[in-house]
N, C-alpha and C positions, 0 to 999 in steps of 0.2 A: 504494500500500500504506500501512498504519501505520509511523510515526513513531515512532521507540522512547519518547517520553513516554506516547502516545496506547495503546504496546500496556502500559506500565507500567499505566498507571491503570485498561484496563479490567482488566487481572486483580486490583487491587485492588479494581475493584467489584466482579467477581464474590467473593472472599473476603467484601466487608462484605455483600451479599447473601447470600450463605450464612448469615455469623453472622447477620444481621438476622432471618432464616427460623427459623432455632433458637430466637433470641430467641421469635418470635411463637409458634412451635410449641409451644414450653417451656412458653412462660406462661398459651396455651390450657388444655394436658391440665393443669396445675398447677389453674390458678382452675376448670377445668370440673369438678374431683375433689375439691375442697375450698373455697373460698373460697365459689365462685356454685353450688355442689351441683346440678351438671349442666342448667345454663341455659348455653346454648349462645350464645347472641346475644353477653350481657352477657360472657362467658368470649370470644368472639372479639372483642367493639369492647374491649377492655381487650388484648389481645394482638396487633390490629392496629396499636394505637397506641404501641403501646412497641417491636414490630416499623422500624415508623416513623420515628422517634425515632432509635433506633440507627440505620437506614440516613443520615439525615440527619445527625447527630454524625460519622459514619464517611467518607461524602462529603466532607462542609463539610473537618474536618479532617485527615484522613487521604488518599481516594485526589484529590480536588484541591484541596489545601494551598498553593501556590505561585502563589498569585494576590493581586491587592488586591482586599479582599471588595467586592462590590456590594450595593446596597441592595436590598430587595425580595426576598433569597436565600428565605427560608422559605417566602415566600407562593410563590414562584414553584415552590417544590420540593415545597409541598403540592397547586399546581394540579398540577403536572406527575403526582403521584402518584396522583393522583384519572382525570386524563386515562388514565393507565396502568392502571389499576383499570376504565374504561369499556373501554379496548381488551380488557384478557384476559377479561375477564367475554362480550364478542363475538367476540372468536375462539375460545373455547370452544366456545359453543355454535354458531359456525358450523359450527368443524370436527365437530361431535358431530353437527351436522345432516347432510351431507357423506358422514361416513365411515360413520353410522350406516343412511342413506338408500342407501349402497352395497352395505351387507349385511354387514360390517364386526364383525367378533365386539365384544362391549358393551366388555367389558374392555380390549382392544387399541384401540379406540376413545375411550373415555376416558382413558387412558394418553397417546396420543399427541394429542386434541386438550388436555388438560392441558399437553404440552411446546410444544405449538404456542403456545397462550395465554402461557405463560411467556418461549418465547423473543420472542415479538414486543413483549412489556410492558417484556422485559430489554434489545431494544435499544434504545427507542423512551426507556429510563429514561436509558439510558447515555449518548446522543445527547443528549436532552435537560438533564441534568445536566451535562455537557460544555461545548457550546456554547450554553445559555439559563441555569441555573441557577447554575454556578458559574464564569460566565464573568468573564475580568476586567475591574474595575470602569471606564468610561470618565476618559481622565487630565482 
């Protein structure tokens, strides 16, 4: 089982992922309705990346704080986020292929290959920010 550090931090990343998600969401509908007057792209690469940002601030200092930092944290936590972006982007449309190809109402279908894509990007972040990204630094 977990380790009461291990279950500490991930319910800290679930919180900074929430806030991060707000973050990016906020900042979409914000720029998409004023700023970039409904350009969609440029309204999400500006909301993905301040999404980003926050996760990374919240990580590093917050849910794993009690380390000696390592070199290479950023780079490793923007491959890792990239990597996780290629994951739910393909379990998306796996699952969309899947559940849709089974006859699977669209809505109920999208719904749940969206939480599938999410949960699997959420643990693969968790894991990986854990033991690769904010692991500690070699003495």
């Amino acid at each position: 089982m977990m380790d009461a550090d291990t279950r500490r931090q991930l319910a800290k990343f679930i919180a900074a992922g929430v806030l991060a998600t707000l973050v990016d969401f906020g900042t979409y509908f914000l720029l998409l309705y004023t700023v970039f007057d409904g350009r969609y792209d440029a309204s999400k690469a500006v909301a993905y990346v301040l999404g980003t940002t926050v996760a990374y601030l919240l990580a590093k200092f917050w849910t794993f704080p009690d380390r000696t930092p390592a070199s290479g944290e950023t780079a490793r936590f923007l491959a890792l986020y990239a990597l996780a972006a290629v994951v739910n982007v393909t379990v998306n449309r796996g699952a969309l292929w899947v559940t849709l190809g089974l006859g699977l109402d669209q809505q109920l279908a999208e719904l749940g290959s969206v939480v599938s894509a999410t949960g699997c990007s959420m643990i693969l972040n968790f894991v990986g920010q854990k033991f690769w990204v904010f692991r500690d630094a070699p003495a």
